[in-house]
C-alpha positions as CSV (number, residue, x, y, z in Angstrom):
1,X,80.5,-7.3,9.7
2,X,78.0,-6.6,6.9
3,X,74.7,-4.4,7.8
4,X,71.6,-5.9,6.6
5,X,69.5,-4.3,4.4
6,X,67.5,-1.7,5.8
7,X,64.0,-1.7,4.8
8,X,62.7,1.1,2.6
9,X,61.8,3.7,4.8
10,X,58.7,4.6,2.8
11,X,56.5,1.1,3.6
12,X,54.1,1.1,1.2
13,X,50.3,1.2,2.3
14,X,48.0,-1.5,1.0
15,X,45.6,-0.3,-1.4
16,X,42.3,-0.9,-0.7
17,X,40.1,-2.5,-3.5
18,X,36.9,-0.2,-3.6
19,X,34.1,-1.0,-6.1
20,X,31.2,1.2,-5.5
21,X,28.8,-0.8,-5.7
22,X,30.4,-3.3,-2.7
23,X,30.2,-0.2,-1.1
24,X,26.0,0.2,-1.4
25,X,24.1,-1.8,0.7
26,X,21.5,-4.2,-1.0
27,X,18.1,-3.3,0.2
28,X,15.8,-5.6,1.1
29,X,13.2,-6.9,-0.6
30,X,9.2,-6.3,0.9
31,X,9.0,-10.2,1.3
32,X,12.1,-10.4,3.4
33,X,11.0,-7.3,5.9
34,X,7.5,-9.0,6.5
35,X,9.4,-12.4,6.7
36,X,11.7,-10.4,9.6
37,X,9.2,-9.2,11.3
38,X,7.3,-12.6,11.5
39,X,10.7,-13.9,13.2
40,X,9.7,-11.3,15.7
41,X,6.6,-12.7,16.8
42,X,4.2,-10.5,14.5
43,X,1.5,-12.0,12.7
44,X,1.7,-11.6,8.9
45,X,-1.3,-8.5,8.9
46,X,1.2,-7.0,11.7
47,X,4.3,-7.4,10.3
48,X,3.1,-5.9,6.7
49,X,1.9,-2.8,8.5
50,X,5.0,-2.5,10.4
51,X,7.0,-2.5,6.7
52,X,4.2,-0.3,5.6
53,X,5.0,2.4,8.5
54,X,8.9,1.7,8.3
55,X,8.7,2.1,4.8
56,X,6.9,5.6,4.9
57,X,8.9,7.0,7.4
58,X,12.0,6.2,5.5
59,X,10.5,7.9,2.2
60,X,9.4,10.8,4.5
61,X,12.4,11.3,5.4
62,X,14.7,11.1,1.7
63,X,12.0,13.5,0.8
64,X,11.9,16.0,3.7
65,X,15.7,15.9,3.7
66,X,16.7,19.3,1.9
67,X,19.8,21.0,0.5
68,X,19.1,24.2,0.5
69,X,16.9,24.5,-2.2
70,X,13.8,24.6,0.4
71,X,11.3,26.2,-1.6
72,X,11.3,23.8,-4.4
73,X,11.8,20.7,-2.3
74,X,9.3,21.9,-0.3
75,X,6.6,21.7,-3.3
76,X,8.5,18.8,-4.5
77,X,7.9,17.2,-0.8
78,X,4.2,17.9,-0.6
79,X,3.2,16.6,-4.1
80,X,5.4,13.4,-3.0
81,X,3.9,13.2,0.4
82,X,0.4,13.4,-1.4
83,X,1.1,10.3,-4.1
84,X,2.6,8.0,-1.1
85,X,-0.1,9.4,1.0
86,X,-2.6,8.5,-1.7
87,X,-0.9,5.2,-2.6
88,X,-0.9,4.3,1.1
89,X,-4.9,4.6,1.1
90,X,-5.2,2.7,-1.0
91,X,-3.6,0.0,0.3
92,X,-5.0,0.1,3.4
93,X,-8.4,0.3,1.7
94,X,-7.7,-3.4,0.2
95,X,-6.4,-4.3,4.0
96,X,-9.6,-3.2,5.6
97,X,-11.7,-4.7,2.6
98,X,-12.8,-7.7,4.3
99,X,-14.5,-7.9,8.0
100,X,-12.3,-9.3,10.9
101,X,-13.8,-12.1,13.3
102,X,-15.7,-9.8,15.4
103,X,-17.5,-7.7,12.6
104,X,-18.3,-11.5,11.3
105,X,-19.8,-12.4,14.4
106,X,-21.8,-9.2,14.8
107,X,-22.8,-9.4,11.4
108,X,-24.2,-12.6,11.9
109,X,-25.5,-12.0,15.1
110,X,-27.6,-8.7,13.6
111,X,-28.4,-11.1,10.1
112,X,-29.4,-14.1,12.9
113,X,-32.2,-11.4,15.5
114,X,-33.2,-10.1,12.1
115,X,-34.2,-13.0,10.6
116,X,-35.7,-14.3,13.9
117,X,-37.9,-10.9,14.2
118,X,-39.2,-11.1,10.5
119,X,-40.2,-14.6,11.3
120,X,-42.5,-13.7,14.3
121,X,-43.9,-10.9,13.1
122,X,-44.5,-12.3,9.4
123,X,-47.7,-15.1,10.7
124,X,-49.3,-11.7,11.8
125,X,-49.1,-9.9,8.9
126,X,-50.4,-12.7,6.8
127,X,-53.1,-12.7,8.9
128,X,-53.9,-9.3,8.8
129,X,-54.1,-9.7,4.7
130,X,-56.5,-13.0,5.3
131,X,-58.6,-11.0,7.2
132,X,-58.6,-8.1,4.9
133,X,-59.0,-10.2,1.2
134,X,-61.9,-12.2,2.9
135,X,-64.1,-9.4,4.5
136,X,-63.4,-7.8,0.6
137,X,-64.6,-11.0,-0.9
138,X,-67.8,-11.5,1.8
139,X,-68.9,-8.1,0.8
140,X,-68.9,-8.8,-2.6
141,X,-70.6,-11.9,-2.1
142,X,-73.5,-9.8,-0.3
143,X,-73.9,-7.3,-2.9
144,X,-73.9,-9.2,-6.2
């Protein structure tokens, strides 16, 4: 009887098809983090702060991250903490630009007991100018 052909003993292993950049993950844009978090439940002014604090925390941490060059990461680090820090005021200064319901309603409120005071008092005051403008024109009247 014949043998049958042995296999090679050597199987060879199946290369792997590796293109780097299949191997980097495609970030997500700001639209689709805010768009994730509304899935969540979160309002649109919640979820952009949530990005906003994921986002920093992230960047905090590539920029804390050292190698061992500490000293000149570490003034790297703090003038980058300082930009995002400033960039992140300023954002949040155009988030807190415009009044919320509440500070509308108190501002109203305060604009509305304002108004009504000015109108009470402002009969009295008129008054008081009549008075004064014709006691000034009977004494001039008198003495000719």
């Amino acid at each position: 009887m014949e043998q049958p052909l042995t296999p090679n003993s050597n199987p060879q292993k199946p290369t792997k098809f590796t293109d780097p950049n299949a191997l980097k993950k495609k970030l997500p844009t700001p639209q689709e983090l805010i768009s994730h978090y509304e899935s969540q439940g979160l309002d649109t002014q919640e979820a952009s702060l949530k990005v906003i604090g994921d986002l920093q925390t992230a960047l905090f941490r590539v920029i804390s991250s050292g190698r061992g060059r500490k000293d000149k990461l570490l003034a790297e680090t703090s003038r980058k903490v300082d930009n995002t820090n400033n960039s992140l005021a300023i954002l949040n200064m155009k988030l807190d630009s415009k009044p919320g319901y509440g500070e509308s309603f108190a501002i109203g409120f305060a604009s509305g007991l304002t108004f009504q005071g000015v109108q009470s008092v402002l009969p009295h005051v008129f008054k008081g100018f009549g008075d004064i403008w014709n006691s000034v024109r009977n004494v001039e009247k008198e003495n000719p």
